[in-house]
Phi, psi and omega in degrees: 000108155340121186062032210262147177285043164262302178002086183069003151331278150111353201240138181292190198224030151250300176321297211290293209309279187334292173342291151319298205285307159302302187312303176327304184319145193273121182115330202254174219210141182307111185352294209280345165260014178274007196267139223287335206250038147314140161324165165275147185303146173226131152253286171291134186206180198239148172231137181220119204240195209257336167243058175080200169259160184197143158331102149237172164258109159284111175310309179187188201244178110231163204262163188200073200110205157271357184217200188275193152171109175289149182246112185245155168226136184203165169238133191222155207292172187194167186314315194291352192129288186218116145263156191257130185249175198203095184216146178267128187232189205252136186285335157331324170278349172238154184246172163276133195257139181269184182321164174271155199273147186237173169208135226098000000 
């Protein structure tokens, strides 16, 4: 089936399961993420885009070149209203999100 969630993967969905299954374990961290002089994990981070900064989650990191490039998810607007968009950006585009802001 033509676009099937398979699609351009390349990788099998018994490989993906392990993969998960590892990354879950407590402490443990995926093969392909072991390399010692990877970034540090980040999972929440500000994306500053084509529509101001905004909230995203950074999926992951790849080496790229001589440098990085985070797989990001974010929203971004489209006729119908909100899309969850899924993209690789310049780590330039992204910050770390800080402590949450309080007020009183």
């Amino acid at each position: 089936m033509a676009g099937g969630m398979s699609a351009g993967r390349g990788e099998s969905l018994a490989s993906r399961v392990a993969t998960t299954r590892e990354r879950q374990r407590p402490g443990g961290v995926a093969p392909q993420q072991r390399d010692a002089d990877a970034p540090p994990a980040t999972r929440h981070c500000w994306y500053d885009g084509p529509h101001g900064r905004q909230a995203a989650l950074l999926l992951e990191w790849r080496r790229v070149g001589g440098g990085w490039s985070g797989r990001i998810a974010v929203a971004a607007p489209d006729p119908a209203g909100w899309a969850l968009v899924e993209m690789w950006v310049d780590p330039g585009m992204l910050a770390p999100a800080g402590p949450p802001v309080t007020t009183g």
